[in-house]
MARDRENMAR-868071 format. One record per residue: residue number from 1; residue in three letters; x, y, z of N, C-alpha, C, O in turn. Coordinates in steps of 0.001 Angstrom, whole numbers. Example, Ala and Ser with C-alpha at 12.3 -4.5 7.8 and 13.67 -1.06 7.14 Angstrom:
<recs>
REC     n   res        nx        ny        nz       cax       cay       caz        cx        cy        cz        ox        oy        oz
REC     1   ALA     13190     -5690      7800     12300     -4500      7800     13200     -3300      7800     14236     -3319      8465
REC     2   SER     12850     -2250      7080     13670     -1060      7140     12900        30      7870     13409      1138      8039
</recs>
This chain:
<recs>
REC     n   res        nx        ny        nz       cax       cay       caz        cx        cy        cz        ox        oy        oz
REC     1   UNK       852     -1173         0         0         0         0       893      1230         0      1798      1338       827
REC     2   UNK       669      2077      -839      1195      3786      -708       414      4673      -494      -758      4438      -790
REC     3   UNK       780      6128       144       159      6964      -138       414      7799     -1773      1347      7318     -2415
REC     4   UNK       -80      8569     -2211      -205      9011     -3617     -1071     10473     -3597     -2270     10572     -3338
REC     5   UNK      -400     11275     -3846      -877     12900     -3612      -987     13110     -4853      -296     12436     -5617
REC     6   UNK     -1943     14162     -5396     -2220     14452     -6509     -2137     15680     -6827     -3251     16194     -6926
REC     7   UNK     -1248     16398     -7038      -797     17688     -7353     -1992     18550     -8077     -2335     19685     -7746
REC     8   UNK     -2408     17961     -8870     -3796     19019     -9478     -4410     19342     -8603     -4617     20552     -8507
REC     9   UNK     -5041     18339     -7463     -5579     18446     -7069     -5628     19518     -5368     -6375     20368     -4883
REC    10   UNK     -4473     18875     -5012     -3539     19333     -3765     -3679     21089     -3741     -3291     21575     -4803
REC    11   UNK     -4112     22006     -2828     -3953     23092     -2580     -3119     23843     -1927     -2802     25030     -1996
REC    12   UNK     -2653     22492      -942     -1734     23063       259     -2343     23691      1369     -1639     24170      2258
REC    13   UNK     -3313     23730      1402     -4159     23875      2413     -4023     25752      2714     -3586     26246      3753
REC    14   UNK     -4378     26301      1858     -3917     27397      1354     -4338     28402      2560     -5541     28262      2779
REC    15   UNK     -3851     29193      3259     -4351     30043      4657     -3747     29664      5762     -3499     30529      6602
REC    16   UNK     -3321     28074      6041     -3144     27666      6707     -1763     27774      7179     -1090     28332      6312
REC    17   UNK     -1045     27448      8255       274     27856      8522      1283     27078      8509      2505     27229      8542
REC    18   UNK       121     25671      8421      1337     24092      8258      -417     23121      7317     -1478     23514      7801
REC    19   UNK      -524     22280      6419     -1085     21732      5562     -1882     20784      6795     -1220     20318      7722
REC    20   UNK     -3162     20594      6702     -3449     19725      7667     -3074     18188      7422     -3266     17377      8328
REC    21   UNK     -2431     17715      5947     -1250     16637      6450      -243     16170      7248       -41     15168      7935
REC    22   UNK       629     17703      6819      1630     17816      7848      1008     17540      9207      1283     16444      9695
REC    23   UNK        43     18527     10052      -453     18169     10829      -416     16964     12113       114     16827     13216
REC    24   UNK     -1579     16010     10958     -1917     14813     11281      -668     13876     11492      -199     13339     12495
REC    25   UNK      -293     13886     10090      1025     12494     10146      1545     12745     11445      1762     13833     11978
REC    26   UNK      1828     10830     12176      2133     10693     12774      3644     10512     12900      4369     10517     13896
REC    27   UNK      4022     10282     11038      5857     10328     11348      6335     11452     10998      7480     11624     10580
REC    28   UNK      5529     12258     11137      6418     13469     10418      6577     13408      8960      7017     14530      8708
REC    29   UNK      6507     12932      8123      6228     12719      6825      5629     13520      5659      6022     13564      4493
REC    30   UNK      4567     14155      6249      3913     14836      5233      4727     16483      4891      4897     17005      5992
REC    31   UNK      5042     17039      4223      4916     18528      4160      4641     19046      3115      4184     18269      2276
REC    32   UNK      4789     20600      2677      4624     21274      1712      5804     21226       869      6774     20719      1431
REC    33   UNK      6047     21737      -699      6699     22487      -877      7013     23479     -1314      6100     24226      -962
REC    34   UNK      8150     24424     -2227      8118     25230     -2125      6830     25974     -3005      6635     27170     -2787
REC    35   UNK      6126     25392     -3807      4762     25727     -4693      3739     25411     -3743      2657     25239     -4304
REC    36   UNK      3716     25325     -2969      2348     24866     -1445      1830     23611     -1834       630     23490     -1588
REC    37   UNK      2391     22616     -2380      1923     21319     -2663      2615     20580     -1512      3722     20772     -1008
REC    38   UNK      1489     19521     -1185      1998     18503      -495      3152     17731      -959      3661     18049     -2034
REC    39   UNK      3796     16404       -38      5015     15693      -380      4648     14656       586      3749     14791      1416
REC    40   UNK      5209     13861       478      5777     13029      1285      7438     12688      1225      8266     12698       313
REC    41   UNK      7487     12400      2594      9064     12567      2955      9657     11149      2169     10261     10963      1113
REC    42   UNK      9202     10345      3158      9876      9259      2287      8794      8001      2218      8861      7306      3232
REC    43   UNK      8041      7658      1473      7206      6435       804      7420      5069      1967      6431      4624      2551
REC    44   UNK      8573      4590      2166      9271      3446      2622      8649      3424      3888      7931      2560      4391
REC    45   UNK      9175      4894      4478      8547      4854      6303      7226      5538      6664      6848      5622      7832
REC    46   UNK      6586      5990      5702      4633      5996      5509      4284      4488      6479      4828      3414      6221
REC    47   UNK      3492      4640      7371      2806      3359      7954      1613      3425      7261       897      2462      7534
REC    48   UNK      1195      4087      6578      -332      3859      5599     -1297      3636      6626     -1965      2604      6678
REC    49   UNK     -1396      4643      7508     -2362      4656      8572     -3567      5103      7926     -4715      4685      8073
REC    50   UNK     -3148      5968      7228     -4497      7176      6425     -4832      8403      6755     -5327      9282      6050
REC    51   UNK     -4422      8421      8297     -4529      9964      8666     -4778     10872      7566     -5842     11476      7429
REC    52   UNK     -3966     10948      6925     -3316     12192      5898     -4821     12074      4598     -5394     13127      4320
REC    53   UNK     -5242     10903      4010     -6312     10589      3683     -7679     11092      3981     -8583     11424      3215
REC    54   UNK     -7605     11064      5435     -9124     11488      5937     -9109     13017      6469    -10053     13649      6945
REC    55   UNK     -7815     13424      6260     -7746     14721      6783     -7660     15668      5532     -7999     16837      5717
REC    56   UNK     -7292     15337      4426     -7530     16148      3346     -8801     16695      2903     -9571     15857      2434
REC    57   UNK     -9141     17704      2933     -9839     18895      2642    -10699     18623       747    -11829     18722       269
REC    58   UNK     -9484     18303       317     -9954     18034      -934    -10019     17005     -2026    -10299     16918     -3222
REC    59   UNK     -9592     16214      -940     -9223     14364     -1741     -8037     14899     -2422     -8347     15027     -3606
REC    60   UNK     -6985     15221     -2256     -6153     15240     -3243     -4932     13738     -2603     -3929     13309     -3173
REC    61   UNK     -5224     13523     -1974     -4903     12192     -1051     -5278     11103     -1254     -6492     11099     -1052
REC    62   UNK     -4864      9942     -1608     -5512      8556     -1999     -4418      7050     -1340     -3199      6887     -1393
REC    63   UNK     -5091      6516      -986     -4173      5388      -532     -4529      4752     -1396     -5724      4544     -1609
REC    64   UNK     -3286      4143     -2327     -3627      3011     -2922     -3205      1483     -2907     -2031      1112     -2889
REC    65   UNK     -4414       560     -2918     -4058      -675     -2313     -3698     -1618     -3333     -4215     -1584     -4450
REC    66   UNK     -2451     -2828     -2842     -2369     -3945     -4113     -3017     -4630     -4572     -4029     -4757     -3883
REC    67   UNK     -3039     -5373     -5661     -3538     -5898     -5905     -4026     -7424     -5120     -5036     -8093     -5334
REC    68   UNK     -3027     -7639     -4263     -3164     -8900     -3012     -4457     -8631     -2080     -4935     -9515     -1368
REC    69   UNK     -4866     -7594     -2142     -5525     -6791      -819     -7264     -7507     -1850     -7819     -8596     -1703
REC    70   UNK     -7665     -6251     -2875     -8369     -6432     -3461     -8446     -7163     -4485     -9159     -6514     -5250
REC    71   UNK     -8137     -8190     -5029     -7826     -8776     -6274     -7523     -7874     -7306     -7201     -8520     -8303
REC    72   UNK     -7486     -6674     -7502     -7135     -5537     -8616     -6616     -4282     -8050     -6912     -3875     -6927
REC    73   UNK     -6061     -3862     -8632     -5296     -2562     -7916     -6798     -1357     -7554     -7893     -1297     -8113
REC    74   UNK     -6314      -670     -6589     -7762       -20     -6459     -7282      1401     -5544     -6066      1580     -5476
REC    75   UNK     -7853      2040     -5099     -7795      3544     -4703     -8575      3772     -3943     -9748      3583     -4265
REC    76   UNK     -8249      4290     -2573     -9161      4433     -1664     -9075      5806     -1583     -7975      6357     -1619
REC    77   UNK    -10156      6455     -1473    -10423      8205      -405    -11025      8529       434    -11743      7605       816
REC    78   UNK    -11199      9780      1221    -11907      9804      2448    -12761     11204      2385    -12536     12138      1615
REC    79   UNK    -13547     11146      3140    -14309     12602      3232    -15286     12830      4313    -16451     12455      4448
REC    80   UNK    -14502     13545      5048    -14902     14131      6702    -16017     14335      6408    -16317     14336      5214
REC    81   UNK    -17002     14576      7412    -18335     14970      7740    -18228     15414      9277    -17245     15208      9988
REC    82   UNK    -19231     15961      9609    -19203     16351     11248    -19345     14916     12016    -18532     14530     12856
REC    83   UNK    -20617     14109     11558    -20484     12712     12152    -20528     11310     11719    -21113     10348     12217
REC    84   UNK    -19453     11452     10232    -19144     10497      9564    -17747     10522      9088    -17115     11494      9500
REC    85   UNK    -17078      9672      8298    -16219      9360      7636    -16922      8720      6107    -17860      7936      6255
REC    86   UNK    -16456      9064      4595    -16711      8394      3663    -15498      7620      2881    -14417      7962      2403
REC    87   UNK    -16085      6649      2974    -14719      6410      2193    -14906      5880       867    -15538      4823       872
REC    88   UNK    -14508      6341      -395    -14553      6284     -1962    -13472      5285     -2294    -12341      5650     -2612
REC    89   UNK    -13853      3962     -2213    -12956      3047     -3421    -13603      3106     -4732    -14776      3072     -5104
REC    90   UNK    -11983      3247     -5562    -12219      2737     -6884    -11545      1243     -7753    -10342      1071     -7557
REC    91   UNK    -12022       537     -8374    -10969      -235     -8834    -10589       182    -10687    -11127       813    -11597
REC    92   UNK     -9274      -673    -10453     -9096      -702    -11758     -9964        -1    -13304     -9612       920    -14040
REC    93   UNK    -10981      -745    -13345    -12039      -254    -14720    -12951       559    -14338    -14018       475    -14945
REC    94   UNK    -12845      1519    -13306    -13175      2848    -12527    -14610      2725    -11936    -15346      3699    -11776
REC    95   UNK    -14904      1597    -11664    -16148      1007    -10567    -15917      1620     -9313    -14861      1571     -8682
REC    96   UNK    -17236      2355     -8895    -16972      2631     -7773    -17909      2627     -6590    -19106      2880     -6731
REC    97   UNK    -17239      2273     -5150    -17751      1953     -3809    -18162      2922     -3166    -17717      3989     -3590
REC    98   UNK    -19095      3026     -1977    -18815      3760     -1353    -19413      3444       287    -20634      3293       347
REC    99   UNK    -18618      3333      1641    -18532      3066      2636    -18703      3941      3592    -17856      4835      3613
REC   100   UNK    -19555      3979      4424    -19851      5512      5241    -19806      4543      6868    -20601      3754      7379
REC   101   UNK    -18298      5155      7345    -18500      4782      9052    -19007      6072      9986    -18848      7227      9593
REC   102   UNK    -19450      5845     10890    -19955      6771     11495    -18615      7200     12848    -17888      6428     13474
REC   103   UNK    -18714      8668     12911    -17377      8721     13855    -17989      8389     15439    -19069      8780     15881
REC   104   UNK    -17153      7705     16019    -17150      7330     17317    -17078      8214     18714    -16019      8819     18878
REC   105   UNK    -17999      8342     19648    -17902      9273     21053    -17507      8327     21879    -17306      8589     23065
</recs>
């Protein structure tokens, strides 16, 4: 599994004083650069928690899973709500899921 940022999409979380990737990640991993686009530091030491996924503002964030996981390569996203989480898989021939957990008190 990787994470996978999408520069078109990516704003940098524009106003803000650190990207709410940066933020979240728990290894320190995420940042800007010098164009206010996200990064990741280094791929290898990503734990593919998702943080960075469910905290993006604009899906420009996608974890994508192997093909071992789902039988086909596929793409997961996320999208906050006040008292949900969504999460958008796609596979391969651009079929798509969609999974709504409810956030926990």
């Amino acid at each position: 599994m990787s994470i996978f940022i999408d520069k078109t999409i990516c704003n940098g979380c524009k106003g803000l004083p650190e990207a709410r990737c940066e933020r979240i990640c728990p290894g320190n991993l995420c940042y800007r650069t010098e164009n206010m686009k996200a990064e990741i530091r280094d791929q290898s030491a990503c734990w593919t928690c998702a943080c960075c996924v469910k905290e993006c503002p604009v899906q420009a964030i996608e974890l994508r899973l192997p093909f071992q996981i789902c039988s086909d390569s596929a793409s997961l996203k996320a999208r906050l709500t006040k008292d949900k989480t969504i999460w958008t898989i796609w596979n391969s021939q651009g079929k798509k899921e969609e999974f709504v957990v409810k956030v926990r008190n």
